[in-house]
N, C-alpha and C positions, 0 to 999 in steps of 0.2 A: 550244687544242690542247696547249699545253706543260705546264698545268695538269693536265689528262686524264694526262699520261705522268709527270709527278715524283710525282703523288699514289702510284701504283700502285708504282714503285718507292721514293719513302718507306713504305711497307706491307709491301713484300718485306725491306727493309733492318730496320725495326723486328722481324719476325716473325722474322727469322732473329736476332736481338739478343737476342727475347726467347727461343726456342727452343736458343738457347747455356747459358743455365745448366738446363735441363731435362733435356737430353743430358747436362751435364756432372754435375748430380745423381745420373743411371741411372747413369752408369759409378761414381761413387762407392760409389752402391750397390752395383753388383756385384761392384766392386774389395773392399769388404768382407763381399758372400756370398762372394766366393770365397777370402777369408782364412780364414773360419771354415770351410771345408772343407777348409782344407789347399792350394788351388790358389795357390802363393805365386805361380809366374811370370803365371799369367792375372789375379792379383787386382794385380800390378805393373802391368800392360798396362793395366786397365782406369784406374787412380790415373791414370796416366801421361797416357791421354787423355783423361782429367777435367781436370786441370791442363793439357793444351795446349788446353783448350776454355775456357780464363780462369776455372775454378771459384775462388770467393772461401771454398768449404768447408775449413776449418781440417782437416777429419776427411780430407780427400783426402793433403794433408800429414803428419800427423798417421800416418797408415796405411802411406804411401808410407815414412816414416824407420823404422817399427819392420818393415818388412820388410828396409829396409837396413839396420838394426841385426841382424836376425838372418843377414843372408846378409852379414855382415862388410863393409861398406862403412860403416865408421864415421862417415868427413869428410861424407859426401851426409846420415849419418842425421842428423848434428846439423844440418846447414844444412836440412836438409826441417820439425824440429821449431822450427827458430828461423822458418822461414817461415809455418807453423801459427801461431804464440803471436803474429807480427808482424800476422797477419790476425785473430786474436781472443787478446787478452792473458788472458781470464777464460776461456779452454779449457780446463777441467782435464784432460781426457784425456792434451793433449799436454806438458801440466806433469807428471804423474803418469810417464807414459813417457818423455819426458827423464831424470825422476828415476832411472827406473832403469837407463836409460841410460847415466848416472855414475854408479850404482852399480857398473856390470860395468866402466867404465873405471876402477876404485879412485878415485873423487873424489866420497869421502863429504859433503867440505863443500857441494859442487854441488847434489848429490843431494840434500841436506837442503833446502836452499832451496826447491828443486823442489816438494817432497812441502809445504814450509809454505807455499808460494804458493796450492799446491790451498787447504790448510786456510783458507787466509783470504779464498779464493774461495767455498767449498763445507768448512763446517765439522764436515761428518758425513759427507765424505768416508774411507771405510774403508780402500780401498787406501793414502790416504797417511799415514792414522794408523798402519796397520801395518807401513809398509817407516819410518816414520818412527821408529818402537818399535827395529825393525831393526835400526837405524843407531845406534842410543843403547846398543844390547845387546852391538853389538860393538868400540864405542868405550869399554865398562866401565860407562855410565853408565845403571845397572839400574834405579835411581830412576824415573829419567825414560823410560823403555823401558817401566817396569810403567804407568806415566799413559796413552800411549797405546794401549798395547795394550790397556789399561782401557774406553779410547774407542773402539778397532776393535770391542770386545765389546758394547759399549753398542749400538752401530750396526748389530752382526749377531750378533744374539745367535742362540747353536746352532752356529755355523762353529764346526766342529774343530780345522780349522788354527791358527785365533787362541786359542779354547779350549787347546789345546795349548803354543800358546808362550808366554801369558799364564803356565801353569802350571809352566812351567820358569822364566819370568822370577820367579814368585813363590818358587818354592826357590832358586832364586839370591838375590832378594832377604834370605829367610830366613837364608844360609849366612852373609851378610855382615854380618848382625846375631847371629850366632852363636848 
């Protein structure tokens, strides 16, 4: 008879075990449809109880810090993004957004690290070859600016944006070759 009663509640215990990261995936989900519609407080809510449902999703973290990075809560953003990168160190999303994370705190040297860790995770990564260009363009060092922005272009080629800054870094470059 004892048999008959731990079986069914080992089965309830597993089933709710396994149904925790299910729920916690939906809310991840939604927490990121509803960033991409602009619903910052409900897409906060939904990260929030992704993470109190044990989610191991780097992206639940990852989401949660560049929302408090934009609603000024700087100290949570960096500790949300070191908790992403602690649960997957090859996350480039949340290497990429650290990075620019220290960019808007002026800690160019941070920021670069950032953007070269993506790179040496994910080598045709564009975002980091362009905020990496960025960073080289406003540190004087146009040489090295024009390389990746070279590589941002390689990677998407037709983006204007990068089209565009490539072709100021290259008259830059030009001016300083006189």
């Amino acid at each position: 008879a004892v048999n008959r009663i731990v079986l069914p509640i080992l089965f309830l215990l597993l089933s709710a075990a396994s149904a925790r990261p299910d729920a916690a995936s939906s809310h991840v989900a939604l927490g990121s449809d509803k960033l991409k519609t602009g619903d910052i407080a409900g897409a906060e809510t939904e990260l929030r109880t992704a993470i109190s449902l044990g989610t191991s999703d780097p992206q639940a973290y990852n989401l949660l810090a560049f929302i408090c990075d934009r609603t000024n809560r700087s100290e949570e953003a960096l500790a949300q993004y070191q908790r992403a990168l602690a649960l997957d160190p090859q996350f480039v999303p949340a290497h990429n957004n650290l990075g620019a994370f220290y960019v808007r705190q002026g800690k160019a040297n941070l920021a670069l690290e950032q953007f070269q860790s993506s790179l040496k995770i994910a080598p045709h990564d564009v975002t980091a070859h362009y905020n990496v260009a960025i960073i080289y363009a406003q540190e004087g060092k146009i040489r090295d600016a024009l390389v990746s922005m070279k590589r941002a272009s390689e990677y998407a080629p037709g983006d204007m944006s990068i089209i565009l800054v490539l072709a100021k870094l290259q008259i830059q470059a030009g001016d300083q070759n006189g």
